[in-house]
N, C-alpha and C positions, 0 to 999 in steps of 0.2 A: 510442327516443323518436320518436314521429310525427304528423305535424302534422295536423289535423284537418280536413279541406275536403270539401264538396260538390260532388259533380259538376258542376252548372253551374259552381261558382266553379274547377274544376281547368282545364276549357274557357276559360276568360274569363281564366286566367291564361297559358294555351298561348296563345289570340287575339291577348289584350295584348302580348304577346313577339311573338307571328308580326307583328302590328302594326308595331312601336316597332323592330325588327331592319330590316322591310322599309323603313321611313324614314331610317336612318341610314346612313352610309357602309357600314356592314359585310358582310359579303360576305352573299346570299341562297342559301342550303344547302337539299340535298333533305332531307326525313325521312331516309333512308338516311345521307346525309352527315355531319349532326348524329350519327345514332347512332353510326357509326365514330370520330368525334371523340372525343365523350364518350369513346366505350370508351377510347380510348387515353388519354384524360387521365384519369380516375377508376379507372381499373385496372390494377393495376401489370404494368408491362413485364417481359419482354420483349414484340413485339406482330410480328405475321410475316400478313402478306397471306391465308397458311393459317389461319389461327389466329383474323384477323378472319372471314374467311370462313365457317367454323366457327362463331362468336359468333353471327352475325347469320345463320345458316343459307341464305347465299346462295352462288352461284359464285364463283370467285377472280375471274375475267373482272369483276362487277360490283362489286367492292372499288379492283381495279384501275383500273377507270374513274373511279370516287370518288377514287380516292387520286391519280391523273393533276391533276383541280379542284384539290384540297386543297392540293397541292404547286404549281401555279400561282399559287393564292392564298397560301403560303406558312404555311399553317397545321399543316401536317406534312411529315415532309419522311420520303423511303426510301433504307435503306441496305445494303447486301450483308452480312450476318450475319460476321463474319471469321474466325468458327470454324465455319463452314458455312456457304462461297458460293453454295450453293442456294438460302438463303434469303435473304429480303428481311424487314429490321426496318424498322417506321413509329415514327417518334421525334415526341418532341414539339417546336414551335419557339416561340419569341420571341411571334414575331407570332400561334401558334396560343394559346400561354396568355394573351397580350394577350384575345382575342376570348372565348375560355370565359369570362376572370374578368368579362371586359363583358357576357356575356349570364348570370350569377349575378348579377350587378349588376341587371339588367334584370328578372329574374323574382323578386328579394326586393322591389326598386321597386313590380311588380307586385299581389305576394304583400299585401306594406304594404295597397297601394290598397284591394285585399278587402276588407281587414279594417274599413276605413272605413266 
């Protein structure tokens, strides 16, 4: 099932969001950042700094620095795998699924408006 929109209205749905996030307390994320997020909340775990890196077809180095913000702002948090200390799993937290379900909030708000 897929929802039906016009490119301008898929633009003016990204805008309204880029909008209505940058006015509220919530924290201001890069493209990059948002996209690591998402991955980790929409797709299921486990999720390993390789693995985002991999996804997003970037360096580990630039996941890293993303996940450095993200765990400042406390929207994911990383932890040492404990069946293999090599690795680093990115988990999801509290305050990270606070924010994702406020910015679904935000882009069905949105979405609504369109439609008007």
């Amino acid at each position: 099932m897929g929802i039906e929109m016009k490119p301008a209205q898929a633009l003016r749905l990204l805008h309204g969001n880029a909008l209505r996030q940058t006015k509220d307390d919530s924290p201001d994320l890069t493209l990059r950042q948002t996209a690591i997020l998402l991955t980790v909340y929409l797709e299921p775990p486990p999720h390993t700094v390789r693995g985002l890196a991999t996804r997003l077809a970037v360096a580990k180095p630039v996941v890293t620095r993303a996940l450095d913000t993200m765990g400042r702002l406390e929207l994911l948090e990383r932890r040492r795998d404990p069946a293999d200390l090599r690795n680093v799993l990115v988990r999801r937290t509290v305050k990270g699924s606070q924010f994702v379900s406020e910015m679904a909030d935000r882009l069905v708000d949105e979405a609504g408006a369109l439609s008007r």
